[in-house]
C-alpha positions, -999 to 999 in steps of 0.1 A, spaced: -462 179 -758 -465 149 -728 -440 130 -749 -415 160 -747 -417 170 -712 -412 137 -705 -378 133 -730 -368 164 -706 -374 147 -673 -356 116 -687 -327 136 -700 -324 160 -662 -326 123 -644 -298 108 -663 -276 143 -666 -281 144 -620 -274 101 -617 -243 108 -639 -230 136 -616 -242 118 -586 -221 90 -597 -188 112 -606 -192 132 -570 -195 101 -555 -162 82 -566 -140 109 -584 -109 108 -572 -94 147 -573 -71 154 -558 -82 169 -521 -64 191 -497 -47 172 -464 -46 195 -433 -38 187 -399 -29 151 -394 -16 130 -364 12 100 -370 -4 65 -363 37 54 -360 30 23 -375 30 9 -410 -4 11 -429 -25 -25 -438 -19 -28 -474 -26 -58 -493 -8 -78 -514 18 -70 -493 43 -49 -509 66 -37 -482 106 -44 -472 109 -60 -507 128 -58 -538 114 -54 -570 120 -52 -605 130 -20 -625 101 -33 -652 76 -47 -629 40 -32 -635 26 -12 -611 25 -26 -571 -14 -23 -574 -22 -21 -535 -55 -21 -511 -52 -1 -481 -65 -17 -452 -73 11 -431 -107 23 -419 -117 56 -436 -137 82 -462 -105 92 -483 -69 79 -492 -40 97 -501 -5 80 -516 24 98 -525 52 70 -540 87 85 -548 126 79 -550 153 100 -554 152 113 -591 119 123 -610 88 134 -601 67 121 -573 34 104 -575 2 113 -563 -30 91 -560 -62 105 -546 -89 80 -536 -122 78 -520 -121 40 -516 -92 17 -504 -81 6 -540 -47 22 -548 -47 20 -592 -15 39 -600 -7 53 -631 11 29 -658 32 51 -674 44 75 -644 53 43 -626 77 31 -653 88 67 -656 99 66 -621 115 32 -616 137 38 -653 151 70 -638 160 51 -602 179 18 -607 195 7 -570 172 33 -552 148 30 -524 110 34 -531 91 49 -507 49 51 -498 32 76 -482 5 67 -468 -29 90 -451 -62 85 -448 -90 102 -436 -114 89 -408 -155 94 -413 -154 121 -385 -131 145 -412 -94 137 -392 -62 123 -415 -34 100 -401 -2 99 -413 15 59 -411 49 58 -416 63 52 -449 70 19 -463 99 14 -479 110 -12 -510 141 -9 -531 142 -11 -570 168 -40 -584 193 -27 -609 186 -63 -630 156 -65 -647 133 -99 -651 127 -116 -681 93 -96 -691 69 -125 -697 49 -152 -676 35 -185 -684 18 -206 -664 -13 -229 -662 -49 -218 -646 -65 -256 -635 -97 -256 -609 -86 -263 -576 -111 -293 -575 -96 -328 -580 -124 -343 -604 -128 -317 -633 -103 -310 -660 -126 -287 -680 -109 -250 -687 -75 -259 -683 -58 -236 -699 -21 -221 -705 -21 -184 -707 10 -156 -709 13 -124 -690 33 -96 -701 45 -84 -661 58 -52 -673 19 -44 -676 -15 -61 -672 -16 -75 -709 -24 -112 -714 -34 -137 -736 -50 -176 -739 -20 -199 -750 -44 -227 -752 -74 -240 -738 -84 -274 -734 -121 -264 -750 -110 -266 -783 -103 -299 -779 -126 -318 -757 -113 -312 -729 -82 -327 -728 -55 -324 -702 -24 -301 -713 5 -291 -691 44 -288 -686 50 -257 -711 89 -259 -713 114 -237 -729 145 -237 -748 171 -213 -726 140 -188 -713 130 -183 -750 93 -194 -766 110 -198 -801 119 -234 -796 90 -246 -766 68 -276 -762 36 -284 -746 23 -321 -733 -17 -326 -741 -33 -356 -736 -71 -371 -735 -96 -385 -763 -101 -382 -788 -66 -364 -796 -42 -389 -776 -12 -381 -756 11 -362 -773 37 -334 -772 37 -303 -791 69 -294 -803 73 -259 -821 104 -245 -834 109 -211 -844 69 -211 -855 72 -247 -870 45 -273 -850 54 -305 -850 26 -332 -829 48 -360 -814 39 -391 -800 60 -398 -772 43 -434 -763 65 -463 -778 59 -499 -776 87 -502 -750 69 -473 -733 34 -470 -723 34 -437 -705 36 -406 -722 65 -377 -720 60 -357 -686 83 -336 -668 110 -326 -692 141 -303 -695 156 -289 -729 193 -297 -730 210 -260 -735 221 -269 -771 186 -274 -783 196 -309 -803 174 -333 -773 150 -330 -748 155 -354 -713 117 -363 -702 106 -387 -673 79 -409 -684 58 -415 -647 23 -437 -635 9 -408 -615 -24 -415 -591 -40 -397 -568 -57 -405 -532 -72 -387 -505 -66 -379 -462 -93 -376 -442 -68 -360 -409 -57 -330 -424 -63 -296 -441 -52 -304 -475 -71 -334 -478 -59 -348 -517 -24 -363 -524 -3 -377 -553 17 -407 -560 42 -416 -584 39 -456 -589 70 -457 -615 88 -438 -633 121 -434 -653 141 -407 -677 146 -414 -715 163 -392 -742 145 -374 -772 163 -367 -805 152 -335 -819 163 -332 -850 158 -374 -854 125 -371 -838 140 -408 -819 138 -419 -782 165 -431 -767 162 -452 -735 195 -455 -710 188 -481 -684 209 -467 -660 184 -439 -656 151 -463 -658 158 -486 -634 135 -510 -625 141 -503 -586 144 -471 -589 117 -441 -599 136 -413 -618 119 -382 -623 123 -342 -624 150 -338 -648 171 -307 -654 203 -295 -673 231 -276 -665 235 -247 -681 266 -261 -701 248 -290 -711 276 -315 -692 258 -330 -663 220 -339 -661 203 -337 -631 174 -355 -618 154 -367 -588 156 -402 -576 144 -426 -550 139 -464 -542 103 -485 -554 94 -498 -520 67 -514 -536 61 -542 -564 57 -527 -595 23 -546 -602 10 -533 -565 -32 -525 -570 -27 -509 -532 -33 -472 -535 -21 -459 -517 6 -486 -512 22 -498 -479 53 -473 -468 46 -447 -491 50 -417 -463 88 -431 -463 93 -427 -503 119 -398 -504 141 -386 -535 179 -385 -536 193 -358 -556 214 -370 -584 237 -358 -614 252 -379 -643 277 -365 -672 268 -365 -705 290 -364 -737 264 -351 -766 287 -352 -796 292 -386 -780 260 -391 -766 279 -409 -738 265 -413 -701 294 -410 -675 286 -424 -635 260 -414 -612 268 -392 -583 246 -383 -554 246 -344 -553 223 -349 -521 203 -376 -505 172 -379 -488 192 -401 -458 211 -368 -448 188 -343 -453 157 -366 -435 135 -350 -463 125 -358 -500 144 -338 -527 122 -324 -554 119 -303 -585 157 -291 -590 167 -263 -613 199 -244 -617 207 -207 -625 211 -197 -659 249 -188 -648 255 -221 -637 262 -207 -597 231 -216 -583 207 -250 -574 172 -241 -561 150 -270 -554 124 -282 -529 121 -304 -499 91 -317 -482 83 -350 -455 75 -372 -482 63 -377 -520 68 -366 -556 39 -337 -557 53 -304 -536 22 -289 -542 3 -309 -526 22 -314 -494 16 -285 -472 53 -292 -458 70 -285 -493 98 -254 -487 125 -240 -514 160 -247 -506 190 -227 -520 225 -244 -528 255 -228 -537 269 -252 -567 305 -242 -558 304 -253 -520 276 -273 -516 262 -253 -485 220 -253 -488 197 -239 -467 165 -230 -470 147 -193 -483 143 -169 -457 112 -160 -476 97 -201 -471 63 -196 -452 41 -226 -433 20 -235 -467 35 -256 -495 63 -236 -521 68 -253 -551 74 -252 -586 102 -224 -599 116 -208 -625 148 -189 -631 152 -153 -649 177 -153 -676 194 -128 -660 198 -158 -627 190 -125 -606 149 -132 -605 133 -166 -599 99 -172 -599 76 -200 -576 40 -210 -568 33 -205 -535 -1 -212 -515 8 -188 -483 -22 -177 -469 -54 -200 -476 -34 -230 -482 -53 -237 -509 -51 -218 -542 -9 -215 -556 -1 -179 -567 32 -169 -587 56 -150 -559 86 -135 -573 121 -133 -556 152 -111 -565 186 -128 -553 219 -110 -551 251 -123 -569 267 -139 -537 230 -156 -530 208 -138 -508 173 -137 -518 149 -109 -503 112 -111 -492 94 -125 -523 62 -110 -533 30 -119 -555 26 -112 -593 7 -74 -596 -27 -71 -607 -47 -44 -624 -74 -46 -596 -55 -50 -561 -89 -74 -548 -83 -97 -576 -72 -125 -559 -100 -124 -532 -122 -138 -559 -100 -157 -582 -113 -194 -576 -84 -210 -598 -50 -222 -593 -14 -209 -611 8 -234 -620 39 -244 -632 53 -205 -639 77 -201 -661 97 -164 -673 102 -159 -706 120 -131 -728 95 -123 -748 59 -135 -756 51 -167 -777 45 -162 -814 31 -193 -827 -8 -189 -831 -38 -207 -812 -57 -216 -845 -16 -233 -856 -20 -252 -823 -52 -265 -823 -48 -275 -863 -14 -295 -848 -38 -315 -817 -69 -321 -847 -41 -331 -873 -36 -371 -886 -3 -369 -891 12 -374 -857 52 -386 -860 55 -414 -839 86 -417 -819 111 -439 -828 127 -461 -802 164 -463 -812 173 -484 -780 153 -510 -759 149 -504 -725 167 -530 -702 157 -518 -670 184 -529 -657 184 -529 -618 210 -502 -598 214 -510 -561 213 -481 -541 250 -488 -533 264 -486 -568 247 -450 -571 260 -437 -538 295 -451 -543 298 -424 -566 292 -394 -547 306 -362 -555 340 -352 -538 328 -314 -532 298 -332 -510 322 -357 -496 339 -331 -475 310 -307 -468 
């Protein structure tokens, strides 16, 4: 009888915690009566206010930063029904599938919040309304990027993931676990789309080597050659798919002890060489891999005619043990472009697009619209790494007049890597606004004539994730749709024997290119800017 008195006492305790529980955080809906205008905009955060956003974005996830008991959002536009969220905490969680229901029926229209909240002695306040605007061009649906620690001496849980950004889905690419540890990086596409991709790993016990997959085929190159040493690094797919341009760079890092961001990056030497798909063959052009001259940050044109890249003078021997070396706050990247002939696989001259001597800044990380109209690329004091100098900002130039200047939407922490929609009406970039120290993915919507709007910071299920998310984003990338190919097909590529070596199918001359035969060739357009 004691045992089921006491199997009702147990039972009544856990029927009252569960109600206790439900009283305490349900969030009915609850009536608002008198109120008095604050006549200001609300705290919310991320902030999602005076911006543009996508028609297939997921839901702006928010945190109202605004003392009080209850909350009280009411988000609408001009066609469908409104919607409602009650709270009795600051997290704003709307609802998936009335969001997309709303922004599919208003293309072009605003987006408004409302906004009250109710103070501990029982009083609301209405803030004015913020308002956004939904784009009429979608973004390419799908987000790939790199998490890495933010400290400098661990390479344990890298890892590549993909995030559908129409909702909260996402999945593990590949993590350096499964195979000791290694480093992997610089995820690149074939024209926005994951069928024809590749991914650099490197590390014992697997080697360096570059993951090439092709419509689900994986193919584990060795990019290394005897004239060669360093593997493939940053790398661009030429728009027909038949090669691949990669830089090949001696990267080292060393450290400040004056300043906030305390670690930096150097690039000793570097140069560009050519990679054959469909001969699986390297091909080595001196005139990009001059020996006084580091080459780096390649990029196509979308018509496949004109590769450009990032280039600036060795002001150090090549055999220098000094790191850092002497004069390395002045190494600054020219902007350059060369033609290319494929069916003739023919270089033409080299022409500065823009140079570090008129612009008093390094020129970094360049890559161009989809429809060809657009350059975006970044600028900082000094170096090869934008993320890692705090004074790294996005510039915008108009390919058919050569006017630049910089996003509206730059703030005073460094902006960096980017990636284009396939639409060329999104871009994507890591940004480290705000603590200066961990790079988030920030998207920006840019009209057809070239004006971008306030960018703002990939959504997330819970709007506090970020206030406890301890690792970095990197190297975003959009995507049409999610990658196929399998992690158990990767890993079996990195753990298989039969690596293809690359074959070199030219020898490297390293043939030296005075900085006045380069900028004799500088574009007319330029000329008369």
């Amino acid at each position: 009888m004691k045992n089921y008195y006491m199997y009702i006492f147990l039972l009544y305790m856990l029927i009252l915690c569960v109600c206790i529980i439900y009283c305490t955080n349900s969030d009915d809906a609850f009536i608002i009566g008198e109120y008095t205008n604050a006549h200001r905009l609300p705290g919310i955060r991320p902030d999602y206010t005076d911006t543009v956003i996508p028609p297939n974005i997921a839901p702006l996830n928010f945190l109202v930063e605004e003392h009080g008991t209850h909350y009280y959002v009411n988000i609408y536009s001009s066609n469908g029904d409104s919607i409602e969220v009650f709270s009795k905490t600051p997290k704003i969680v709307i609802p998936i599938d009335s969001w997309k229901k709303l922004l599919n029926l208003n293309h072009g229209q605003n987006l408004y919040f409302d906004i009250c909240v109710k103070d501990k002695n029982g009083e609301w306040t209405q803030f004015d309304k913020i308002k956004n605007m939904i784009a009429e061009d979608e973004i390419d649906g799908y987000l790939v990027y790199r998490y890495i620690r933010v400290q400098y001496n661990f390479s344990k849980n890298l890892s590549i993931h993909q995030r559908n950004i129409q909702n909260f889905d996402k999945s593990v690419i590949l993590n350096n676990r499964s195979f000791e540890y290694g480093c992997l990086n610089c995820h690149t596409f074939l024209n926005n789309n994951p069928d024809n991709m590749f991914i650099h790993i490197r590390g014992k016990p697997y080697g360096s080597g570059m993951l090439l997959i092709q419509n689900g085929k994986i193919t584990n190159l060795e990019t290394r050659t005897k004239f060669g040493s360093r593997p493939a690094a940053y790398s661009s797919w030429h728009p027909s798919g038949r090669l691949i341009v990669f830089s090949f760079n001696k990267v080292t890092q060393f450290f400040h002890t004056e300043r906030m961001a305390t670690r930096d990056g150097l690039d000793l030497d570097s140069g560009l060489a050519f990679f054959d798909v469909e001969s699986k063959s390297i091909k080595y052009k001196s005139v990009l891999s001059a020996r006084n001259r580091l080459e780096t940050f390649p990029t196509w044109s979308p018509d496949g005619k004109y590769l450009y890249f990032c280039s600036a003078p060795m002001l150090w021997p090549p055999d220098s043990d000094d790191i850092p070396p002497d004069r390395y706050e002045e190494n600054r990247y020219d902007l350059m472009r060369i033609s290319y002939d494929i069916e003739k696989d023919e270089l033409g001259e080299l022409e500065t697009v823009l140079s570090a001597k008129e612009t008093g800044l390094c020129i970094l990380e360049p890559r161009i619209s989809p429809d060809g109209r657009f350059l975006l690329f970044c600028m900082s004091t000094y170096g090869a790494f934008p993320t890692l100098n705090p004074t790294s900002d996005l510039y915008l130039m108009d390919l058919k007049t050569g006017d630049y200047s910089p996003l509206a939407g730059n703030s005073d922490k460094s902006e960096s890597w980017h990636s284009w929609s396939s639409n060329s009406r999104w871009f994507v970039f890591s940004s480290k606004r705000g603590d200066g120290l961990f790079s988030k993915p920030y998207f920006c919507y840019i009209d057809a004539n070239g004006k971008t709007y306030k960018p703002f910071v990939l959504p997330q299920k819970d709007p506090t994730y970020y206030d406890s998310f301890y690792k970095i984003y990197q190297l975003p990338e959009l995507i049409i749709k999610p990658i196929s190919v399998k992690y158990k097909d990767l890993i079996r590529a990195i753990y298989s024997p039969n690596r293809i070596e690359g074959q070199t199918s030219a020898t490297p001359q390293k043939t030296p290119v005075t900085p006045a035969q380069k900028s004799n060739n500088k574009l007319n357009l330029w000329k008369i800017r």
